[in-house]
C-alpha positions as CSV (number, residue, x, y, z in Angstrom):
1,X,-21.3,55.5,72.7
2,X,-22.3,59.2,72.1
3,X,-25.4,59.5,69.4
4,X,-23.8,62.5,66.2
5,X,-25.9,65.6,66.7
6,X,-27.9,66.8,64.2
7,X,-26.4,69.4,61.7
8,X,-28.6,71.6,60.1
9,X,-27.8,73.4,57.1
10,X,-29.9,76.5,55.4
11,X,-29.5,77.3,52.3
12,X,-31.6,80.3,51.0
13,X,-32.0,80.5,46.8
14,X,-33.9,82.3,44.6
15,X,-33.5,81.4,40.4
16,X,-30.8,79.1,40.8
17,X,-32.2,76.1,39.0
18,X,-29.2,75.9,36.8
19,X,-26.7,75.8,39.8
20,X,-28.5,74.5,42.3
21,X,-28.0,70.7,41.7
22,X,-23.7,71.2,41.8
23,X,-24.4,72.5,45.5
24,X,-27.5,69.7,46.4
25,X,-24.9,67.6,45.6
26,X,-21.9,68.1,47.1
27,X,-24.4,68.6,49.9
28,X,-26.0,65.4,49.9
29,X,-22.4,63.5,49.3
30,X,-21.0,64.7,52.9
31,X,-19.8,61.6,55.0
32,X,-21.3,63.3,57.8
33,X,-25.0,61.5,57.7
34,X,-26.8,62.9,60.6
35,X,-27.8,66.1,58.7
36,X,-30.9,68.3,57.3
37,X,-30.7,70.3,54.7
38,X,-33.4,73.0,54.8
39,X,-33.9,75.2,51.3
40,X,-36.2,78.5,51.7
41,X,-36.7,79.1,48.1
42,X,-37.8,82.4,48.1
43,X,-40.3,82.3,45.3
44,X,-38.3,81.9,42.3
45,X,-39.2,82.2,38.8
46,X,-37.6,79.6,37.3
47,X,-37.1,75.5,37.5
48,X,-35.9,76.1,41.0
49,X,-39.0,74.6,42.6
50,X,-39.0,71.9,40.4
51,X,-34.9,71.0,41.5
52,X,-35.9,71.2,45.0
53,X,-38.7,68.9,45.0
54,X,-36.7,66.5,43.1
55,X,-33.9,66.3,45.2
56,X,-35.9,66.0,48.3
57,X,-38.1,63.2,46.9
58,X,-34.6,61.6,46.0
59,X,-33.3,62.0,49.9
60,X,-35.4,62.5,53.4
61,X,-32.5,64.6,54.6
62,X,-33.6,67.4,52.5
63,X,-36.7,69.7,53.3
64,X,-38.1,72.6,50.9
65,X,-40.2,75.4,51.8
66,X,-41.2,78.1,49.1
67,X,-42.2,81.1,50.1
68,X,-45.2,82.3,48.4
69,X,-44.2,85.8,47.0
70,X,-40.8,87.4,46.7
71,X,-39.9,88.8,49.9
């Protein structure tokens, strides 16, 4: 039996705190399993950071990286 490769998915954001969790989820709830999700925040100003880090305490498949100024 053939292992399912690994599907990556970026998703760049910046200020989306209040939207961000509709797409997280529909995200998260694909019945494909063997997937990351990788979000490059890219320094935002508002709950963003604080979205992100709860969703990927919530589920491994999800990795955050925040950039450190606005680029």
């Amino acid at each position: 039996m053939t292992a399912s490769p690994l599907v990556s998915i970026g998703l760049a954001t910046f200020n989306r705190a209040r939207t961000l969790p509709r797409s997280l989820e529909s995200l998260l709830n694909q019945t494909y399993r063997n997937m990351e999700i990788i979000i490059s925040d890219n320094a935002s100003l508002d709950g963003t950071e604080q979205v992100c880090l709860k969703y990927a305490e919530r589920d491994s498949r999800l990795r955050y990286f925040r950039q450190k100024e606005n680029v």
